[in-house]
N, C-alpha and C positions, 0 to 999 in steps of 0.2 A: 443080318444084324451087324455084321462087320461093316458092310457099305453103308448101315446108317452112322456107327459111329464114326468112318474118316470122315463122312461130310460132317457132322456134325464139331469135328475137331478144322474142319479147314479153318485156315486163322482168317478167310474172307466172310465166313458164316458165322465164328465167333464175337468176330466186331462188329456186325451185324446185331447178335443177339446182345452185345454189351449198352449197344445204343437201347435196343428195346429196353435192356433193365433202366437206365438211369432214366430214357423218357418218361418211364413207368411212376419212379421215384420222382418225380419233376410235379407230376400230373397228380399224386400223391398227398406231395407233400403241401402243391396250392390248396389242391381239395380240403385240409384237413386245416388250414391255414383260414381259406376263406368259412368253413363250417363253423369256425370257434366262436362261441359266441360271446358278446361283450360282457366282462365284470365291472362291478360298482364296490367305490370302495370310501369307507370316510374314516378319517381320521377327527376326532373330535378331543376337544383339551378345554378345560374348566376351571381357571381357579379365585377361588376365594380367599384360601389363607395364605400367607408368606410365611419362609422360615422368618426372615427378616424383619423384628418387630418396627422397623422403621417405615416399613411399608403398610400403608393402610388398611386392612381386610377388608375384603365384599363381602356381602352378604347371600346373594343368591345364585355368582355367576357356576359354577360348580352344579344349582341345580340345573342352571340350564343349558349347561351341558350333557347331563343325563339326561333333561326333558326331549334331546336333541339325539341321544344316544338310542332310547327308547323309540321315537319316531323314525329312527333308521334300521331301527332291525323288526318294527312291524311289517307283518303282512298289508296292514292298509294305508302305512307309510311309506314309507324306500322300498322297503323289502329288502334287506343286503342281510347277507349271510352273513351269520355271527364272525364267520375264519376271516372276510374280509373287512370287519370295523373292529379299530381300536381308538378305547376312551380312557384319555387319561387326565385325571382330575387330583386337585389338592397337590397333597405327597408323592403321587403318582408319576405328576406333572413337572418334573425336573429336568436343565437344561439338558443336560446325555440321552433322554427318554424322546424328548419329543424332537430332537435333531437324528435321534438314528430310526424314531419312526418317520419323518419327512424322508431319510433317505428311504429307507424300507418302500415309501409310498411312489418315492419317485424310481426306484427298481424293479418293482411288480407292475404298476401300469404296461396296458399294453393298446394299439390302437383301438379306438372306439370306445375304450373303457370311459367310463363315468367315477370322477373323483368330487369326493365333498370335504373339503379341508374349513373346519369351522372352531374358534379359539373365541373364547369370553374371557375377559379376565381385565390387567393391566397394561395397559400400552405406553410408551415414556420416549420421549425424546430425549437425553440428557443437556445435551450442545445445542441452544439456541442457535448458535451462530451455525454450526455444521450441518445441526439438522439430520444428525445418525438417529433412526426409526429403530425401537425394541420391543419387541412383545414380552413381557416377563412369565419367567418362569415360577414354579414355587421355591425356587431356590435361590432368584435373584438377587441381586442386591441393590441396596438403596445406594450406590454410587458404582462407577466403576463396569457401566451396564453391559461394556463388552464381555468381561471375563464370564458372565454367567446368566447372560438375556439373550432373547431369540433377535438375531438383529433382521431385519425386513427383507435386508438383500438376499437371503438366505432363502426368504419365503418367494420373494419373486424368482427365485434362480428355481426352485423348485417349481411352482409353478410352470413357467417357462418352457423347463425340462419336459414335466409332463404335457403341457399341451403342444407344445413345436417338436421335440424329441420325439414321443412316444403316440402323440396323434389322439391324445386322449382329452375330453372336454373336464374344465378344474374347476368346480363353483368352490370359491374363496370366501367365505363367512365371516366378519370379527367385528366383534361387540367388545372393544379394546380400549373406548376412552371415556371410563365410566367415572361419574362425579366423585365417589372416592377417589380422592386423590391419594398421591405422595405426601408423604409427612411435609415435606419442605418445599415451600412456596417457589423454590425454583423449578420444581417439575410442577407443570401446570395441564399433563397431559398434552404437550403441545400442539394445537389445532395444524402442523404439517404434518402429524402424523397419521390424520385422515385421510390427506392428497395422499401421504404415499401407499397410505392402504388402498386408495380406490381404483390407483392406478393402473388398466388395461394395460396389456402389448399384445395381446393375439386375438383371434377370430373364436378360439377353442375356449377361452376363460371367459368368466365372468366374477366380478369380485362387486360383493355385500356388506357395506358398512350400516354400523353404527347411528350413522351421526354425519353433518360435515364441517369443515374446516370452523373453528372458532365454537363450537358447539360439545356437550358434552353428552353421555350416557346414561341413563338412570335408571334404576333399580327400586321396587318399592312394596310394599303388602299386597298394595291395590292390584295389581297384576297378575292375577292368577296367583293368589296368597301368596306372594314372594315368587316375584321374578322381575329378569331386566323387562323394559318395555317394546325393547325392540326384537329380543327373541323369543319371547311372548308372541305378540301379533306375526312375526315369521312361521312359526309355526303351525297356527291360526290361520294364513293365507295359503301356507303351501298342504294345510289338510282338507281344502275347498275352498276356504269362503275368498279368494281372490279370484275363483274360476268365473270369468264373465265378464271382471272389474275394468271398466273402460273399454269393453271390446262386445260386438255384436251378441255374440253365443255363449252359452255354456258347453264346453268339448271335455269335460274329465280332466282337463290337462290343468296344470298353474305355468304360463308362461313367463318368462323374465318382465315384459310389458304389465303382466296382470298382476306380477306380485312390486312392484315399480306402485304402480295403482294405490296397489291394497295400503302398502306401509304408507303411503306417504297419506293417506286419507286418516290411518287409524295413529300412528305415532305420534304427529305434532299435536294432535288434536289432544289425545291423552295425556304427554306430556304439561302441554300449557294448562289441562284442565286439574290435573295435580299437584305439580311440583311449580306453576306460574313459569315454566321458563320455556325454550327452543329446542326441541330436535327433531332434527328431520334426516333419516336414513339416505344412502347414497347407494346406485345402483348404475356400475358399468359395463355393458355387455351389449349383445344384441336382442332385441325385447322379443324376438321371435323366439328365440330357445328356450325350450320346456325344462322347466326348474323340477318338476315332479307330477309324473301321472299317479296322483292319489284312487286310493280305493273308496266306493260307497261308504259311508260309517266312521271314516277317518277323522273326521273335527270332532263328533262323539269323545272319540279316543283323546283327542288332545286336548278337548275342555275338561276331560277328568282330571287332568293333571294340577288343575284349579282348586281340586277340592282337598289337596294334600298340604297339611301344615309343613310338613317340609319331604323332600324326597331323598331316601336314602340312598348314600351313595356305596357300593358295594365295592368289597376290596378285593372281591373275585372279578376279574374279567372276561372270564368265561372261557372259552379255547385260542381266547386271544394271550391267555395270563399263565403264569407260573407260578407252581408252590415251589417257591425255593427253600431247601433249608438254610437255616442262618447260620452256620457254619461258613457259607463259601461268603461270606462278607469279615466273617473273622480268619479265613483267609485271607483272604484281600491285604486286611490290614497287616497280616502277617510278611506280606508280599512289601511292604512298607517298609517295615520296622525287622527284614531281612529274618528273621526267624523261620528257616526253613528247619522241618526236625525228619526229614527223612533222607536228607542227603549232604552233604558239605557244598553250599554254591551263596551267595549272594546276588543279590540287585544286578550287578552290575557286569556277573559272569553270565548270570541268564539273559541280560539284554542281548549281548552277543550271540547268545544261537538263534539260529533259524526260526521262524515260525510254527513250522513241522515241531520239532525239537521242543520252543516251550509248549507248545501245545500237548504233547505226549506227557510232559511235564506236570503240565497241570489236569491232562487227566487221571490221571495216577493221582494227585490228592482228591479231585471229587469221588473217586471213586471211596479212597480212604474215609471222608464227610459224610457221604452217602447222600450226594448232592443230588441225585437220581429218584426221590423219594414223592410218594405222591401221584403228581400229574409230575410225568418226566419231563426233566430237563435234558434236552439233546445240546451233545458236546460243545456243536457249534453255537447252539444258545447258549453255554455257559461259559465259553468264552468270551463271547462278546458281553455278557453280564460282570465276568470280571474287568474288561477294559474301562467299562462306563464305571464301577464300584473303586478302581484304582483312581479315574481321573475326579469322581468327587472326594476321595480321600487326599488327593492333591491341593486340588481346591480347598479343603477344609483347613489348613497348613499355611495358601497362601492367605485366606482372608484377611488375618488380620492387620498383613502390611497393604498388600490392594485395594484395601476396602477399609483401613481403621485411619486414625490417629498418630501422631509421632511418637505422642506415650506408649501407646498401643503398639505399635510394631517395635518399639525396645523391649518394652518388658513382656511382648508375645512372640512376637516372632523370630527376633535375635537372639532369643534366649534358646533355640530350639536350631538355631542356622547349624551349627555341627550333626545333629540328627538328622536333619533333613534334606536342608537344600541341597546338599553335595552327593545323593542320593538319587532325587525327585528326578533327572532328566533323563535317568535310565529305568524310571518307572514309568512315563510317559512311552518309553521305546518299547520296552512290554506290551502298555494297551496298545500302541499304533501298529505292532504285528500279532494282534490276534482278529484286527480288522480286516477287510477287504480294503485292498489299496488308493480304491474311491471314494469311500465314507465318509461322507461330512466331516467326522469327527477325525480323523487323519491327521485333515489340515489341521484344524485346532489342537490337537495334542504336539504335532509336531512345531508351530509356533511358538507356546508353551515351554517346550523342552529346549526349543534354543535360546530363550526368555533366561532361562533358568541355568543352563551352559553358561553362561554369559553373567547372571551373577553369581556361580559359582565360581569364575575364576575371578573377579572382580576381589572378592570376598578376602580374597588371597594374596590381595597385591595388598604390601607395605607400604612404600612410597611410589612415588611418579616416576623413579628411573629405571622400573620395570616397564619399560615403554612394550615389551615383547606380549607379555601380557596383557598390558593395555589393549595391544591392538587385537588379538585373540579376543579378549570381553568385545572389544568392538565389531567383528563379524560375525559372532554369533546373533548380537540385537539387530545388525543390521539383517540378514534372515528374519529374524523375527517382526523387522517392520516391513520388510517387504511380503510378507504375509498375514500381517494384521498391522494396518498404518493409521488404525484407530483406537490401537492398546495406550491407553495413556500413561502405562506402569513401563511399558517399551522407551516411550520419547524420555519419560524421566531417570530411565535406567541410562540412556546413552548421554543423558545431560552430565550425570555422574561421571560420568568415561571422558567425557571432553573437560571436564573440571578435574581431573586427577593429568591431563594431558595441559592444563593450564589453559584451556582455551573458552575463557570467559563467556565472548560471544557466540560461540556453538552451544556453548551448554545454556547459557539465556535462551538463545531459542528453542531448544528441544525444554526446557521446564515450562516452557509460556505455552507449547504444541499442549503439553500436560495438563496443564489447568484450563485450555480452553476444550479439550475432550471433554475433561471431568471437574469442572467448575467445584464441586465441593470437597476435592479429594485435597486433604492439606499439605500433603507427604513434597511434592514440586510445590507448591508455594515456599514451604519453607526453604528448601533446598534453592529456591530462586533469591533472596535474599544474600545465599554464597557468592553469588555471582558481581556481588559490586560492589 
């Protein structure tokens, strides 16, 4: 026994057996790697209402976003497991919701996965001339579509992500440029916002419009008693009846070619036959790749959805959703308006700690809320519930200089600058460390926060020969436009800064950058008038 243990101790049998263990773990971990098998995941978004009464309601896109929800968590449809689809529709559908499920979507893909990212709703160009693409949210606003609309580059960089990054195939859906329009004749749904929706760059995507350039969307009774027409017949193709369409056989399968086929046979044709007008759906991709191997009985399934006056929309999402209690939103707001009542600290002392640190912080109040109630909310969920809840309380504060009137941001928003503003940029640093340091929303909050550093010390200067302070407001905006150089509140904030600096011509141009982002925002119009 001794002579088996020295050999087995020799340090030339040891390295020996060191290689066997790691080859072991090598050969292991391929194995378990290649055995994984692929998930499918969709993220679906629906809206019909806006908070915004200036923005026009839909009528059905919301159900057919359910119709679309439904047909992916059947068995004779997708088949995707409820833990991997989430639908967020109406109120649901707010910009912090469906920016941190795009990240979510683009952080769980993994090679081979199958993603189905599908949005109905409003789509807007603001800037003819720029030609910035938004999908709105339910929280958008009728001007100003950066601060609180899904801007496209977003959706392509997502995309992107997942199909070259992640090696995962992305069918891209959007029913975005439907006849309801915008109140104001200057959004006209701009027909470039279909080029940039149809727009391919990989081998892995494929993307599903609407409509194409110069053309619009439409929504009607006739459709399956209330729906768009073009995700009507989608639906309709991808549960058989495309199987065959233009191609020798029927194979179970709906290929990109076959549903290419289907829409473009049933769309125009319905459209012109109801409403007298054009739409013809757009499909970029390889026509080879199977959009969905449908089950036997599956159009069954999806022609019932014809015979419901309207389809309810649940405010349960099932193991996708949270009961939260409302408590940790009247925290939040507390988190605001500095009212802490269990310890001595402000805004501005908690920004400064660690992410550890506020995090322990704020679990100690949920626990106090009993935010935990129900279907639990896990901690790491409820922080990031508080970051998204603090930046729409932000937002709600900034509206009505961003988004209003010159009346309107005197008697709303100036009247509140001592409460808030000189607050707001270390509430912003809050939500951005209880984030993961790559979250979409990072960027955006930390933009934001230098937006706001910046007039907060503006706020502060008297005259012009606080030149020290001038320049301070001037590097924090500039931060903030090199990180959003399509904030139209940014160029107008630094026009301000070069007009307190005397320099006419900078600030002409930074109010003119302003009004050409956001043609209707009057706040730089007037403020361009200073200038001469």
């Amino acid at each position: 026994m001794q002579y088996f243990y020295k050999k087995l101790l020799n340090p030339k049998i040891l390295k020996k057996i060191h290689l066997l263990f790691v080859l072991l773990f090598v050969i292991i971990g391929k194995s378990a790697a290649q055995t994984r098998k692929p998930k499918t995941y969709a993220l679906i978004i629906g809206v019909s209402k806006y908070k915004n009464s200036d923005i026009a309601s839909l009528n059905y896109a919301h159900i057919d976003a359910d119709a679309f929800y439904q047909f992916s968590l059947s068995p004779l449809g997708l088949g995707i497991p409820q833990n991997q689809v989430k639908l967020l529709t109406n109120e649901d559908a707010t910009l912090v919701n469906i920016e941190d499920e795009l990240f979510t979507l683009k952080s769980s893909t993994k090679k081979n996965d199958i993603v189905y990212i599908y949005y109905a709703g409003h789509g807007a160009i603001e800037s003819t001339k720029l030609k910035l693409g938004y999908l709105l949210a339910h929280d958008s606003k009728y001007m100003q579509q950066s601060i609180r609309a899904i801007p496209l580059r977003l959706i392509d960089e997502t995309v992107e992500s997942i199909s070259i990054d992640n090696e995962a195939k992305v069918f891209l859906i959007t029913d975005a440029c439907h006849s309801g329009k915008l109140a104001d004749p200057a959004f006209t749904n701009d027909s470039h916002l279909n080029a940039q929706l149809s727009r391919t760059q990989t081998m892995n995507e494929v993307r599903i419009t609407s409509c194409k350039e110069f053309e619009l969307s439409f929504e009607d009774k006739a459709w399956g008693n209330g729906r768009g027409v073009f995700s009507y017949f989608l639906l309709r193709g991808m549960a058989g009846e495309a199987d065959g369409i233009g191609t020798p056989t029927k194979d179970g399968s709906v290929s990109i070619g076959e549903i290419n086929n289907f829409l473009s046979k049933n769309v125009p044709a319905e459209v012109n036959s109801v409403k007298q007008s054009k739409q013809n759906p757009v499909i970029k991709g390889s026509v080879s790749i199977v959009l969905n191997q449908f089950k036997p009985g599956a159009i069954n399934e999806v022609v019932k959805l014809k015979t419901n006056d309207s389809i309810a929309i649940s405010n349960n999402t099932g193991s996708r959703g949270l009961v939260v209690n409302s408590a940790v939103r009247d925290f939040a707001q507390e988190v605001i308006d500095e009212k802490f009542n269990n310890e001595k600290t402000d805004v501005r002392s908690l920004s400064t700690k660690s992410p550890a640190a506020i995090k322990r912080f704020l679990l100690k109040e949920f626990m106090k809320i009993n935010a935990f109630t129900k279907r639990k909310l896990s901690p790491d969920e409820g922080y990031k519930l508080i970051a998204k809840i603090l930046y729409e309380k932000y937002l709600d504060h900034m509206d009505p200089y961003v988004c209003g009137s010159v009346e309107k941001t005197t008697n709303s928003f100036y009247s509140n600058i001592d409460t808030y503003i000189h607050e707001l940029p270390y509430v912003l640093e809050i939500a951005n460390k209880l984030l993961q340091n790559d979250h979409y929303l990072v960027k955006r909050f930390t933009m934001q926060k230098e937006y706001l550093s910046g007039c907060s010390v503006r706020l502060k200067i008297i005259d012009e020969s606080q030149t020290d302070m001038i320049e301070e407001a001037l590097a924090f905006q500039n931060k903030a436009l090199a990180l959003a150089p399509e904030a139209a509140y940014v160029h107008n904030e630094l026009g301000l800064l070069h007009l307190l600096k005397g320099e006419k011509v900078k600030a002409r141009s930074y109010f003119e950058s302003a009004i050409e982002i956001a043609p209707l925002w009057v706040i730089p119009k007037n403020n361009l008038s200073k200038t001469e």
